[in-house]
C-alpha positions in Angstrom: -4.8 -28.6 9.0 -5.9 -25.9 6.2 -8.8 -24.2 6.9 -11.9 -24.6 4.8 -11.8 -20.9 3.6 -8.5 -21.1 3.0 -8.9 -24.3 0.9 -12.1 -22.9 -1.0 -9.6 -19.6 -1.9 -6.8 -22.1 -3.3 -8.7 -24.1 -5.3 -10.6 -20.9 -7.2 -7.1 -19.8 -7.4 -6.3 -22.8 -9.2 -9.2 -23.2 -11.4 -9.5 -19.3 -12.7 -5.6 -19.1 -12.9 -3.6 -22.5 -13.2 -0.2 -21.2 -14.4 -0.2 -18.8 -10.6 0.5 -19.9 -7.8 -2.0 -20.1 -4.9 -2.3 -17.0 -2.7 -3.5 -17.4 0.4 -3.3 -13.6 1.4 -6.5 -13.0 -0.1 -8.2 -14.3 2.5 -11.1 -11.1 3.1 -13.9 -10.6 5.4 -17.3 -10.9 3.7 -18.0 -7.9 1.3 -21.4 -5.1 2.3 -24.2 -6.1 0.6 -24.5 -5.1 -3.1 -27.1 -2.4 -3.9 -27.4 -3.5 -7.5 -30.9 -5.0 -8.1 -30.2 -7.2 -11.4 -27.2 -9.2 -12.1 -25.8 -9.0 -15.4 -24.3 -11.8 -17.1 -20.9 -11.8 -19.4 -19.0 -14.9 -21.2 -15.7 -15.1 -20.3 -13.1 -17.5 -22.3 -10.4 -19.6 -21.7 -6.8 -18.2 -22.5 -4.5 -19.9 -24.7 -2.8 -21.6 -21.2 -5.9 -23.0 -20.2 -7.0 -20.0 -17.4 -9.4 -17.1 -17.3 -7.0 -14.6 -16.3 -9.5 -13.7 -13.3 -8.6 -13.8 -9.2 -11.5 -14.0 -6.7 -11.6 -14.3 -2.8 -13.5 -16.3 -0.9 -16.8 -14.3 -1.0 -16.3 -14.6 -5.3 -15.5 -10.9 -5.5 -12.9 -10.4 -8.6 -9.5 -8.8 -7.3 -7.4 -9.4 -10.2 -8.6 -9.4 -14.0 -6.0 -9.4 -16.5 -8.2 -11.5 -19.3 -11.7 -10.7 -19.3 -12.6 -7.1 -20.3 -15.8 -6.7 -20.1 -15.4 -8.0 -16.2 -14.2 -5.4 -13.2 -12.3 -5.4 -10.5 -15.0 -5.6 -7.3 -17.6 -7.4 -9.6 -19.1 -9.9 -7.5 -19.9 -13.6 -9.1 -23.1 -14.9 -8.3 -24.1 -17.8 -10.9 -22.1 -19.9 -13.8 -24.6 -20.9 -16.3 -27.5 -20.0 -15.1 -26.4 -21.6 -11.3 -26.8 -19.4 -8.5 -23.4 -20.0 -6.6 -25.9 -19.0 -3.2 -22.6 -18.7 -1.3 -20.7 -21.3 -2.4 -17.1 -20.9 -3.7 -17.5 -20.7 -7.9 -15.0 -23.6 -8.2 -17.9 -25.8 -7.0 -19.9 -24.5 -10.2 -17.2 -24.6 -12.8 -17.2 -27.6 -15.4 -13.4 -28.7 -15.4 -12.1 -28.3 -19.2 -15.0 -26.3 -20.4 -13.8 -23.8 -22.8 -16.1 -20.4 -21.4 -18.5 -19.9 -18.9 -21.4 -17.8 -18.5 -20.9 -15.4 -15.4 -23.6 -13.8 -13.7 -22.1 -10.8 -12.0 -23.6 -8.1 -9.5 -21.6 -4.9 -9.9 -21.6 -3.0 -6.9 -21.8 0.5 -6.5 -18.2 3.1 -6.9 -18.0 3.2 -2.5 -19.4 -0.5 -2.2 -16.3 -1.4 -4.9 -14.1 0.8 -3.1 -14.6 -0.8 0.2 -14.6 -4.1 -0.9 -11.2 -3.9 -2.7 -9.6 -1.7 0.6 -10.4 -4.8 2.8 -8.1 -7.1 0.3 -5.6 -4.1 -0.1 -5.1 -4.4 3.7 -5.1 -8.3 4.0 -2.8 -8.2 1.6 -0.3 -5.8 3.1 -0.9 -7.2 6.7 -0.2 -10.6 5.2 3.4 -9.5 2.9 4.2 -7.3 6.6 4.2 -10.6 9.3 6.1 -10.3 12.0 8.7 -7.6 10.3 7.9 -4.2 10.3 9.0 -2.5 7.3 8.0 0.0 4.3 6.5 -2.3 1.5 7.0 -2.4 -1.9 6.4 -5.9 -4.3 9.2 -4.4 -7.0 10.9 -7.9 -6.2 7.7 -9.9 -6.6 6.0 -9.2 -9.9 2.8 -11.1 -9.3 2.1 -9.2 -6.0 3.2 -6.2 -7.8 0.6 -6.5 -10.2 -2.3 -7.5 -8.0 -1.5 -4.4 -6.0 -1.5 -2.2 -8.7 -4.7 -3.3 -10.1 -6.4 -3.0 -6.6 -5.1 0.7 -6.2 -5.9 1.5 -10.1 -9.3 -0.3 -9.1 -9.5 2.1 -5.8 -8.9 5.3 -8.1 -11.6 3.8 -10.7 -13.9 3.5 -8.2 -13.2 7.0 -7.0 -13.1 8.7 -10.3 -16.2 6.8 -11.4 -18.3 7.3 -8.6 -17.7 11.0 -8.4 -16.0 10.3 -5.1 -12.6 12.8 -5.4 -12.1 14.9 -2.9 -12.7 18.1 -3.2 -9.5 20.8 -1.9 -11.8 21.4 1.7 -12.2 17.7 2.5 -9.2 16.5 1.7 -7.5 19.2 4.2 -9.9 17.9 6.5 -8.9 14.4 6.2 -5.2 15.3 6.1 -5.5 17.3 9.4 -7.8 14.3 10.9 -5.0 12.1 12.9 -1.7 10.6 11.3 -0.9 8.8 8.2 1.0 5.6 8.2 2.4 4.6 5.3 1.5 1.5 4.5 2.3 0.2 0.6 4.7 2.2 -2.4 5.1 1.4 -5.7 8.8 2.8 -5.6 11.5 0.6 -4.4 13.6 3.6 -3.6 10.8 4.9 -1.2 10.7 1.3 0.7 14.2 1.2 1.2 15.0 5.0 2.3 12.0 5.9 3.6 10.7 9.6 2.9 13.9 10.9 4.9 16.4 8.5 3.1 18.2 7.6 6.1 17.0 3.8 5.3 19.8 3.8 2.9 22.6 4.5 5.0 25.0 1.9 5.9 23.2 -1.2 8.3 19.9 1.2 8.5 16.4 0.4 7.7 13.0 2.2 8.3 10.8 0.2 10.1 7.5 2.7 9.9 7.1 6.0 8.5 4.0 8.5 9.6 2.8 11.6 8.3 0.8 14.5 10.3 -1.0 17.6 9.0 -1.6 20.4 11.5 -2.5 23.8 11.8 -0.3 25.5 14.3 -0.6 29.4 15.0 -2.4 29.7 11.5 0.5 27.8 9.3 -0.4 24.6 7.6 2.7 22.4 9.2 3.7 19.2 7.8 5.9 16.6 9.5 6.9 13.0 8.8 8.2 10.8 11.6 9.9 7.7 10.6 11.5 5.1 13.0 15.0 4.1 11.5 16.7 0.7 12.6 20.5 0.6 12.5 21.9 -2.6 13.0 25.5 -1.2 13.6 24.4 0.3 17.2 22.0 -2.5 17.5 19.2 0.0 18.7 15.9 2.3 16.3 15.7 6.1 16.6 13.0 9.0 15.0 14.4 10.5 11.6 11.8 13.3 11.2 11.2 16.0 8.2 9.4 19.2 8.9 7.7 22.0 7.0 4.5 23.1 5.3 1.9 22.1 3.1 -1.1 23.6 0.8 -3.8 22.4 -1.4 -3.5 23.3 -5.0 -6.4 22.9 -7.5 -8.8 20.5 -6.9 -6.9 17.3 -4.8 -3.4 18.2 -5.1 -1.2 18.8 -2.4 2.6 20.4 -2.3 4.7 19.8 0.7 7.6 21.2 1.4 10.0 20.2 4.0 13.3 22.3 5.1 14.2 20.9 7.7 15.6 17.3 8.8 16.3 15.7 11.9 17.9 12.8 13.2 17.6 11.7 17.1 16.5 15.3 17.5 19.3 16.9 16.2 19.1 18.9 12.7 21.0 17.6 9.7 23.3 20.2 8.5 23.1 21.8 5.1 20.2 19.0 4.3 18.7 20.1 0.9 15.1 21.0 1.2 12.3 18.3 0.1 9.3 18.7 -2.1 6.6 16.6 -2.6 4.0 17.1 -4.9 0.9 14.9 -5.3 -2.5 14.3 -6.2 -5.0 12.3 -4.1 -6.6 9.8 -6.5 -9.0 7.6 -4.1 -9.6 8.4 -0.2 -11.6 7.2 2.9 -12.0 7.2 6.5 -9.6 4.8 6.8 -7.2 4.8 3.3 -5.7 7.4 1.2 -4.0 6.9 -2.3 -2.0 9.8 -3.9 -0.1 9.8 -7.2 3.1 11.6 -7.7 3.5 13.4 -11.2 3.6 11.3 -14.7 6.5 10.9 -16.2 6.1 10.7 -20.4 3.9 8.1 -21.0 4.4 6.1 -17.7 1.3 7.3 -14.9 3.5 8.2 -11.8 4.2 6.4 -8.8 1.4 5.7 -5.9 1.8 5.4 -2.3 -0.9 4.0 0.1 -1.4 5.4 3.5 -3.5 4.1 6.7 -5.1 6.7 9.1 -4.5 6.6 12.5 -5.7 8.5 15.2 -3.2 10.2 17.2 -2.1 8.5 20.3 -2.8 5.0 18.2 0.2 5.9 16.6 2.0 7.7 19.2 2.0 3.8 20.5 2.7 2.4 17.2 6.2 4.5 17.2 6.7 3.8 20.9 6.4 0.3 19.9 8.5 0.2 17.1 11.4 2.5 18.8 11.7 -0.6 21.5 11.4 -3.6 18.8 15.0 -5.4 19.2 17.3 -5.1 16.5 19.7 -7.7 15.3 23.3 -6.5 15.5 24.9 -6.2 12.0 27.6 -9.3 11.3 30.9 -7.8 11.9 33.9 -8.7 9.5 37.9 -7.8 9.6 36.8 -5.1 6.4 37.4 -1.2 8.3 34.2 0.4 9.3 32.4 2.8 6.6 33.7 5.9 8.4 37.6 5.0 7.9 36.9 4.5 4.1 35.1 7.1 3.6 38.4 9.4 5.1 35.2 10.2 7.8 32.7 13.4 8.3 30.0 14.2 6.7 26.0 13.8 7.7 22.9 12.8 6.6 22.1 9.9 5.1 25.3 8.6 3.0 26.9 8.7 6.7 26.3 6.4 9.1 23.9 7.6 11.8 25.2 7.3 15.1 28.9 7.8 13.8 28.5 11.5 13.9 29.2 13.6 17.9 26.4 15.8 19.1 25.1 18.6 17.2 
């Protein structure tokens, strides 16, 4: 049987955007109290398919606008018409067929925004994970991909807004603060390969991938530690990078990593890896950063969860002793044989390779 919030969430869906299909990952925990004192009110139309272009979840905070413009993304709907919704689901105050409503809307403060759309940015992601742990990207789905992107551009509105960027000092203190699971790309490449790229060799995939900050005898260290799964060997292993980081003006970061590992053992004539970023919205529990623009395009985001230490300590454990399926074998010759064989890093197979 569907649950009642569940239904009131599907039928919204429906009402505000017919031609989309029902999502029922936006199911949220009720949004903080708004500070705002007064709502405001703002008519909103009909498209030319017959929907208002807006998505709200179950507490009638918008998550997706793509119509309305003088609506935002974390505005919270309180009336239709004059009707105080008092709680209820806004389909229950929507004339069916009417060509544009009046919306009263509370609009929350920048962090009240920001917290609200971090709770559907994490429903959503545990939702699209399950019960398969993996890096995730919606290139494949461009519905989700668009609702994520307007929740993160939301997060760094909110952020930029609400004079809420980080300055250089706190954002090394929330680097150095525990770990940093990654948690949602906007790069298909990143998904697959992972930060280390060892998710694109032959059978492999990366089933977490966690950054740590620390200072160690006065250097600024970086390291990421990312649990590969290759189905050839039927078994996961750590695929790490290590280096150093610094702060550059205001929330930009450049790490630099020159060295790789794989099961412990250092890859060979690796190239070394630089990352440069800038964090564009961060918490205590979320931090967004942008890679640079390219042309006219804004550049990629990535999304990443803090942990504290020993949480995911366990949460690699974990992952290190998930089962994996063994890849389907066929009469074709392995990769090794023809490739002629050698080689390292990540366009060989890992595990084909003897002991460094």
């Amino acid at each position: 049987m569907m649950s009642p919030s569940l239904a009131s969430i599907l039928s919204v869906s429906a009402l505000l955007s017919p031609l989309r299909p029902p999502i029922a990952r936006l199911r949220v925990a009720a949004p903080p109290c708004c500070t705002a004192t007064e709502a405001q009110d703002f008519i909103v139309k009909r498209g030319a398919d017959g929907g208002l272009g807006v998505l709200v979840d179950q507490d009638n905070t918008i998550v997706t606008n793509t119509a309305q413009p003088e609506l935002q993304v974390g505005d919270v709907i309180v009336g239709v018409d004059g009707e105080s919704l008092s709680g209820r689901p806004i389909s229950e105050c929507l004339t069916p067929g009417s060509p544009q409503y009046t919306f009263s809307v509370m609009r929350p403060s920048s962090a009240e925004a920001g917290e609200s759309l971090e709770r559907v940015l994490l429903q959503l992601v545990r939702e699209a994970s399950g019960d398969s742990p993996k890096l995730l990207c919606f290139a494949d789905d461009e519905d989700a991909a668009a609702r994520a992107e307007t929740i993160v551009e939301g997060l760094e509105s909110a952020a930029a807004s609400g004079g809420l960027l980080p300055s250089s000092e706190a954002l090394g203190s929330s680097l150095r603060s525990g770990f940093w699971r990654l948690l949602l790309v906007s790069e298909a490449s990143i998904a697959r390969g992972g930060l280390t790229s060892y998710g694109l060799a032959p059978y492999c995939s990366v089933l977490g991938s966690f950054q740590a900050f620390i200072d160690l005898k006065g250097e600024q260290t970086a390291q990421v530690v990312e649990v590969v799964a290759n189905a050839n060997l039927g078994s996961a292993t750590v695929a790490a990078l290590k280096g150093s980081w610094k702060g550059g003006d205001g929330a930009a970061v450049d790490e630099r990593y020159d060295r790789t590992e794989y099961s412990g053992a250092p890859e060979i004539g690796a190239p070394k890896i630089d990352i440069c970023s800038s964090c564009t919205y961060l918490s205590k529990r979320l931090r967004v950063i942008r890679m640079p623009a390219s042309g006219d395009k804004p550049g990629a985001w990535r999304v990443y969860g803090l942990m504290a230490a020993d949480a995911a300590q366990m949460e690699i454990g974990r992952l290190l002793e998930l089962p994996v399926a063994p890849a389907a074998r066929s009469n074709e010759p392995p990769d090794w044989a023809r490739r002629g064989g050698g080689g390292g890093g990540p366009s060989a197979e890992p595990g084909a390779m003897g002991p460094m």
